[in-house]
C-alpha positions, 0 to 999 in steps of 0.5 A: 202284970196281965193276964195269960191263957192258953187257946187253941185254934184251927188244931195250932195252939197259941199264947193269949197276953192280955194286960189292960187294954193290950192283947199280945198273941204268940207262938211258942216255937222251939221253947221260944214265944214269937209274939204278933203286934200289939192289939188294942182290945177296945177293936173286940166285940165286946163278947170277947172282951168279956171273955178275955177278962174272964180267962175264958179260953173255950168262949165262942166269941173270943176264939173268933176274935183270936182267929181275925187277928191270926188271919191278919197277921198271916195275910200281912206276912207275919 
């Protein structure tokens, strides 16, 4: 089983699933999780990767790498 933390980002709050090299982003909706795509982890600058292994959710470099992968995942419409 992986990981789960809790990260907020621009005032919203989302789910962060990391299990081995897969990071799954999500949002909890009406008591209900909607998850974006898989992420592979080996795209994340190494900081982040760090920080993912860590469970740290206040590290810089993560919370950057999170905010990519939102903007993507709202630009493409999800």
């Amino acid at each position: 089983m992986g990981n789960e933390m809790t990260v907020q980002l621009d005032g919203e709050e989302y789910l962060v699933h990391h299990d081995g090299g897969s990071l799954r982003i999500g949002r909890r909706l009406g008591g209900e999780v909607t998850w974006f795509d898989d992420v592979d982890t080996g795209v994340l600058p190494e900081a982040a990767r760090t920080a993912l292994q860590r469970g740290d959710a206040g590290d810089e470099a993560l919370r950057t790498a999170l905010r990519g992968v939102v903007s993507a995942e709202v630009e493409r419409g999800g």
